[in-house]
C-alpha positions as a printed Julia matrix, in Angstrom:
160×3 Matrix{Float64}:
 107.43  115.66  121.29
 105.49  116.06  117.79
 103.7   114.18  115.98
 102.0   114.44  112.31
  98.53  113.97  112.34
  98.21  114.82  108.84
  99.24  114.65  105.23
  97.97  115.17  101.57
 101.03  115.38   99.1
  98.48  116.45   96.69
  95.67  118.89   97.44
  92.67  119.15   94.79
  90.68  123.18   95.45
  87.25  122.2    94.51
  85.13  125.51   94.96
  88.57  127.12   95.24
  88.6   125.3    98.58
  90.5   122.53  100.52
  89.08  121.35  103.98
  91.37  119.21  105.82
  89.41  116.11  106.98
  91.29  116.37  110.44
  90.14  118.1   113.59
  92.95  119.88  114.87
  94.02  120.03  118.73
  95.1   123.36  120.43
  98.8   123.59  119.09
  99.67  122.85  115.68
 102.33  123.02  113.36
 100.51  123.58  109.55
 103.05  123.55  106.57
 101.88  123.25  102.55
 103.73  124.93   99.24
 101.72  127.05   97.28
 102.91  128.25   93.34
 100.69  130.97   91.79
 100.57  130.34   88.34
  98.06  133.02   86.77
  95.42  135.79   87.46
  95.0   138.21   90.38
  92.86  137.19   93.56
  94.24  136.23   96.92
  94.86  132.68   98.58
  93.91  132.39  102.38
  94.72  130.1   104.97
  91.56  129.36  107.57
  92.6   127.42  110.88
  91.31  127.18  114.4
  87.96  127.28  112.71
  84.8   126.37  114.76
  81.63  127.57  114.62
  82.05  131.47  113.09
  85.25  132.17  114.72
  88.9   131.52  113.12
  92.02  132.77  112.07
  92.73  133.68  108.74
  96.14  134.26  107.38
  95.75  136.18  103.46
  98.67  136.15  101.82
  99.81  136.35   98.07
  96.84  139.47   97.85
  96.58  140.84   94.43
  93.11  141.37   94.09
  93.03  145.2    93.49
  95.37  147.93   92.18
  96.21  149.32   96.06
  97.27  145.25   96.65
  99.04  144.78   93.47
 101.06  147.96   93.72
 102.11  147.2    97.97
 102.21  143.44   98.77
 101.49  142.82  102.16
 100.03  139.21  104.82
  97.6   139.95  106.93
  96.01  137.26  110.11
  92.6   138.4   110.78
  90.7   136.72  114.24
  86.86  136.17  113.7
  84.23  136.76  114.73
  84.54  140.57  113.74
  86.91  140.08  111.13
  89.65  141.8   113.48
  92.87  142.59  111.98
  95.22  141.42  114.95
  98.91  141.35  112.38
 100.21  142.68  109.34
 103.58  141.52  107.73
 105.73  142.06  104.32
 104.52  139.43  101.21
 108.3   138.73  100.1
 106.46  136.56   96.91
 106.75  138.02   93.36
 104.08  138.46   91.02
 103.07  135.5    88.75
 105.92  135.15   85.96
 106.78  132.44   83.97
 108.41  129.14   85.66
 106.71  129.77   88.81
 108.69  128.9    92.06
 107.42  127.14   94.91
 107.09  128.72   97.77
 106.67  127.14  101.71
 104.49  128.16  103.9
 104.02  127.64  107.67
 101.76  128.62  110.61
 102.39  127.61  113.73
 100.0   128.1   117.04
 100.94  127.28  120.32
  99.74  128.54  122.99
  98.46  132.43  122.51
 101.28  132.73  119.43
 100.56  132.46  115.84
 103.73  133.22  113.58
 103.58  132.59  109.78
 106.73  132.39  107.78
 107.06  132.03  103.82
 110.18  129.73  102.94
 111.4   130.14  106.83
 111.0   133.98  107.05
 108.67  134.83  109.64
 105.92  137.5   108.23
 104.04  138.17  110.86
 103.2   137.35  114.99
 100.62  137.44  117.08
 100.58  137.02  120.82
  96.66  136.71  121.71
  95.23  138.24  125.08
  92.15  136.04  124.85
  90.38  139.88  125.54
  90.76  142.13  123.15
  89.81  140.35  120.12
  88.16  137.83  121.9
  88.57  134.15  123.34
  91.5   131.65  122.43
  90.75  129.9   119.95
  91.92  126.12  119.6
  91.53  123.12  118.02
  88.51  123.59  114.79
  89.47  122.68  111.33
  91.58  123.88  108.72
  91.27  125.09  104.88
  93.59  126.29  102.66
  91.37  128.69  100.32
  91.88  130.87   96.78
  89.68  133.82   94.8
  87.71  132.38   91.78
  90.39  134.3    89.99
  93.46  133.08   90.85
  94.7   130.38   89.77
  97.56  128.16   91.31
  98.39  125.36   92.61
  98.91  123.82   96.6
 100.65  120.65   97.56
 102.47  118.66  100.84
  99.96  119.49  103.33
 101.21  118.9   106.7
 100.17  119.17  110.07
 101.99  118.32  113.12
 100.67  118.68  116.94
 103.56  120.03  118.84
């Protein structure tokens, strides 16, 4: 059975940066929209976080030429900034009317999967070895590059 723990309709990046409030428990289910609107930069997800360890899922990365001319998501596993997944970025560059788009992590267990607007991106099944322990519960943060600049709305996050 799941239940929501948390919700923001509206999310205000002070510092480029939104910390949810909440601490999180092992499995969660963490949904927002996100709509770029202008500039180049990157927006990151940051979840599981405790102490220097977390997982970070980058997505929308435009920050240099290499990023703008092949889009890709990557979920990186602290501490050591290991790459663990790599997946397709289905969003288009900023234009004008800018769509929203969903986006959804869930962790349960050793799997992470993020999906944009239902299409899983990218999975990770975690060894608790390789790249380190498990990591659960921590806080989460929805962040953005000082030059990007867009917009973030209907957090949501569920324990399952």
């Amino acid at each position: 059975m799941s239940k929501v723990i948390y919700m923001s309709p509206e999310m205000d990046l002070k510092d480029n940066e939104y910390w949810c409030p909440k601490i999180l428990p092992a499995d969660v289910k963490i949904e927002w929209d996100f709509r770029p609107l202008s500039g180049e930069g990157s927006a990151a997800l940051t979840f599981s976080q405790k102490d220097e360890n977390a997982f970070h899922v980058l997505y929308f990365r435009r920050e240099d030429e290499e990023q703008r001319r092949f889009h890709i998501c990557q979920l990186i596993k602290d501490c050591g900034g290991n790459l663990v997944a790599t997946g397709a970025d289905p969003l288009p560059d900023i234009m004008e009317n800018p769509s929203w788009y969903h986006m959804t992590v869930l962790k349960k267990g050793k799997e992470v999967v993020f999906y944009i607007d239902d299409l899983e991106i990218l999975y990770f099944n975690d060894d608790g070895l390789r790249y380190g322990d498990y990591l659960t519960g921590g806080t989460v943060g929805i962040r953005q590059s000082k030059t990007l600049k867009a917009q973030y709305r209907n957090l949501r996050i569920t324990w399952i």
